[in-house]
N, C-alpha and C positions, 0 to 999 in steps of 0.2 A: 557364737552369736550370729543368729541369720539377718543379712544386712537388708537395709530397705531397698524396697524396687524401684528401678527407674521408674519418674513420673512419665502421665503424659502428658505431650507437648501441643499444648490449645493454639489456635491461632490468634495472631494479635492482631492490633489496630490499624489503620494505615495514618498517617497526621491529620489531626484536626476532624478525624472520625469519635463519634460517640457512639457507634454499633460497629459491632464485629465486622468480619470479613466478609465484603456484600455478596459475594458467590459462592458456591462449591467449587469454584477453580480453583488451581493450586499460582494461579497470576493474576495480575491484574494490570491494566495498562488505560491510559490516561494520557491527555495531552498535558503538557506544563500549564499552560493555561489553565487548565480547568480548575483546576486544585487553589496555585496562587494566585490568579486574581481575588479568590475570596478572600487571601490573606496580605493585600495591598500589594503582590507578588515578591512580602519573602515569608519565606518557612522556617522559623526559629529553628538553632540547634534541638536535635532530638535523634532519638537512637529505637531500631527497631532490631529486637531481641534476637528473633528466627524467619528476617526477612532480609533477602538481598533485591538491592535495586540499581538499574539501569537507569541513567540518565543519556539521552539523546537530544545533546540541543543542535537543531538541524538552523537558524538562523538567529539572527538578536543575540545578547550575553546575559552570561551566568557567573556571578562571584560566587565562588563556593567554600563555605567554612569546613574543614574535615578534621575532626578529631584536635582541631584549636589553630589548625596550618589555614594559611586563605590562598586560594588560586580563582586565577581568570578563565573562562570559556569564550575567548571570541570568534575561533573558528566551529565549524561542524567536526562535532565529536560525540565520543562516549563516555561516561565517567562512570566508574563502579565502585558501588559503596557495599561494601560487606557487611552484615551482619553483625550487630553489636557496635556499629563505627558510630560517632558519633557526627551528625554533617547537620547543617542547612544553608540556606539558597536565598539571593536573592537575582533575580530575572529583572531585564528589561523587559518596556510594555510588549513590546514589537515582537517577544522570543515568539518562535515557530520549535514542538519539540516533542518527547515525551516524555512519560518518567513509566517505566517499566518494574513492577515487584512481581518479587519469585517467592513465594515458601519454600521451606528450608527442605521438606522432602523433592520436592520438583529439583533443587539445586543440586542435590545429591544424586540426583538419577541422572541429571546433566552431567555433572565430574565422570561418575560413573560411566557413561556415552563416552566420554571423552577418552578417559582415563585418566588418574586424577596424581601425577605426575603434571599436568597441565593447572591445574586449581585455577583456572580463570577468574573465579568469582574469589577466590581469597583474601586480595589486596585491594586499597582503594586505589585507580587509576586511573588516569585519563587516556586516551587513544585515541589522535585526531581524525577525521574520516577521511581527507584529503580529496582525491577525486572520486571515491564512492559513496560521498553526502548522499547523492539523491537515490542512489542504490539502499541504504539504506535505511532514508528516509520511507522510501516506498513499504519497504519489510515491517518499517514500524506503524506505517498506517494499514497496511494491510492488517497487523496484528489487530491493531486498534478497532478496526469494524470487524473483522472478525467476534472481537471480542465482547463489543455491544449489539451485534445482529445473534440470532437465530436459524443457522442456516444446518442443512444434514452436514453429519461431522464435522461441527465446528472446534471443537478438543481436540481433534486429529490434526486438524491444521495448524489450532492456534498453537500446537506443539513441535509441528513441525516448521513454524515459522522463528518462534522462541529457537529452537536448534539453529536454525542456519543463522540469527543473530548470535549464538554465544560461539561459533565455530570459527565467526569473523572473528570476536575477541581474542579466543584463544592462537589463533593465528599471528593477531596482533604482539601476545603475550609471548609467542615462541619465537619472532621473531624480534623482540626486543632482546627476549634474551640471550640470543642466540650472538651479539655484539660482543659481550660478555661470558660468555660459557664456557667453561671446564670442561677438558675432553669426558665424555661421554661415561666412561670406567667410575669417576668423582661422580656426575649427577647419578649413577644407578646407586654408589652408596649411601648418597642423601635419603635418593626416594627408598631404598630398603630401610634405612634408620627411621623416617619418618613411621613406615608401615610397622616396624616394630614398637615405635612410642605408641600408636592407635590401637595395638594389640595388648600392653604392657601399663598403661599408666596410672590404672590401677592399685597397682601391685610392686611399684616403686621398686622397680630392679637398677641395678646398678649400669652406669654409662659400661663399664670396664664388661658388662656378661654379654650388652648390645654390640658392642667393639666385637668380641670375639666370636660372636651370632655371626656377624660380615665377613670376618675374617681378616682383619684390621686391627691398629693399635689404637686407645685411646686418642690420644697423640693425633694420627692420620683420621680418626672420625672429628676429633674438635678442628681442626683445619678444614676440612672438608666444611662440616656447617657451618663455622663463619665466613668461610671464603662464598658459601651460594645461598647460606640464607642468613646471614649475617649476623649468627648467633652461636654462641658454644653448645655443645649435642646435651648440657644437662638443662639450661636456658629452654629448649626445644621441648623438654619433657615438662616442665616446670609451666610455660604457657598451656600445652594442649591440658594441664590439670585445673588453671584458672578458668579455661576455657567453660569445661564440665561444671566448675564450682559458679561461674557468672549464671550459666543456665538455669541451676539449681537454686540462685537466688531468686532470678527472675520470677519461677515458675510454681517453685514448691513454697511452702512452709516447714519445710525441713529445718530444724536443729543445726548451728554449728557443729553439735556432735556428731549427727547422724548423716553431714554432710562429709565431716576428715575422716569417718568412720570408714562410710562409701567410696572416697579415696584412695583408700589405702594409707592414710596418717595413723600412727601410734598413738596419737598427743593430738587433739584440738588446738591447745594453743600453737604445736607446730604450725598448724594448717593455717591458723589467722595469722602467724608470723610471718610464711611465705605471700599469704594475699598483700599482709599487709603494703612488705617491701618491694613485693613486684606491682600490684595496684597503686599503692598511693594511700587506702584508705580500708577501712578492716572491714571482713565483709558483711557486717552489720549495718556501717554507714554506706555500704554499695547498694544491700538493698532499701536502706529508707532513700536515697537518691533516687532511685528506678521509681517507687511507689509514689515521692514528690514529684516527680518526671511526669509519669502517668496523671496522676490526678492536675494537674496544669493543661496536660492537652484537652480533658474531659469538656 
């Protein structure tokens, strides 16, 4: 049976937009301002599919809802919301800031820059700016006229300036973890295990064929990923398949079937089994939420 092709991936909304994505860029950047005072400056919870964003709040505060946790922004920082996360905002009048979005290709060229052992944009975090507020600040306004002028190679810069903001995070990110870190030997078997889930997870190979790919026991690979990513090595497989299966809710009109099919599931009902109990809710009721979701921002 020849399986369906991956769809393509449209560009989405940005909050409180009723027209698609207002440029050909692959970013978009914005002061806080601009956005929430049209919305009495908060931004209801909402979630954006295939977009990651940067929050910069460079002065005033930010309560921030993320995936149902609430935290405070009272100093100058960064807060990164991944893709699929669920966040919103509410700003004092006063904030000074930005909110920076990336398309999900752009992100992926950035990891890839990076090398993506790093995944900056993967988790939601916060990262205070401490003494390089206004360093930053600067990069973010820069970005920002950049990005509303007309100027020769304005893409070259606004890309080059996007870089030297994500290299500060990733910095930030390496050195958080670095408090924390397992000699060196453990994180190279993480990142090879993760790179074989992204090559594999299709095709629903056995932890036990992955273990022996590294040259390891089960045993020393599920140690390994709970101890650096806080999850057992089948858990790790099992997300990146939700992953693929959210997108495909979002995007296509695909079939339950023709989505476990694509998987690599035997059984459909296997496949809504595993959403079910690792989502919450079966992926039926994931995508009428998404489509209730959307048509509220309209």
């Amino acid at each position: 049976m020849n399986k369906p092709a991956l769809p393509a991936i449209p560009v989405f909304k940005l909050y409180g937009e009723s027209l698609d994505w207002p440029t050909p860029d692959l970013l978009h950047c914005e002061t806080i301002s601009q956005r929430s005072r049209e919305h009495q400056w908060k931004i209801k919870p909402h979630r954006h599919a295939d977009l990651c964003q940067l929050l910069f709040v460079f002065k005033g505060q930010a309560e921030l809802e993320i995936e149902g946790q609430l935290s405070r922004l009272d100093e100058p920082g960064i807060q990164i919301l991944p893709a699929l996360s669920i966040h919103g905002f509410r700003f004092s009048e006063d904030v000074e800031g930005f909110i920076l979005t990336l398309a999900a290709p752009l992100v992926a060229h950035l990891h890839a820059q990076l090398g993506h052992s790093v995944n900056a944009l993967a988790q939601a975090e916060s990262y205070p700016a401490g003494a390089q507020a206004d360093y930053l600040n600067n990069l973010f306004s820069a970005l920002q006229a950049e990005y509303n002028g007309h100027q020769p190679a304005r893409e070259m810069l606004m890309h080059a300036l996007v870089s030297v903001i994500l290299v500060w995070v990733s910095r930030q990110v390496i050195q958080r973890r670095s408090v924390h870190q397992r000699p060196q030997r453990a994180r190279e078997y993480l990142n090879g295990f993760i790179q074989l889930v992204e090559e594999n997870y299709r095709q629903h190979v056995k932890v036990e064929d992955l273990a022996h790919r590294l040259g390891i026991s089960v045993s020393h690979l599920n140690g390994t990923c709970r101890e650096l990513a806080g999850q057992p090595a089948l858990q790790i497989m099992h997300e990146r398949q939700l992953l693929e299966a959210k997108r495909m809710l979002t995007y296509t009109n695909m079939t339950i079937y023709e989505m476990s099919d694509l998987l690599g599931f035997s059984d459909p009902t296997n496949f809504t089994r595993l959403f079910r109990r690792r989502v919450g809710i079966s992926p039926k009721a994931f995508r009428d939420r998404l489509k209730s979701d959307q048509r509220a921002q309209e």
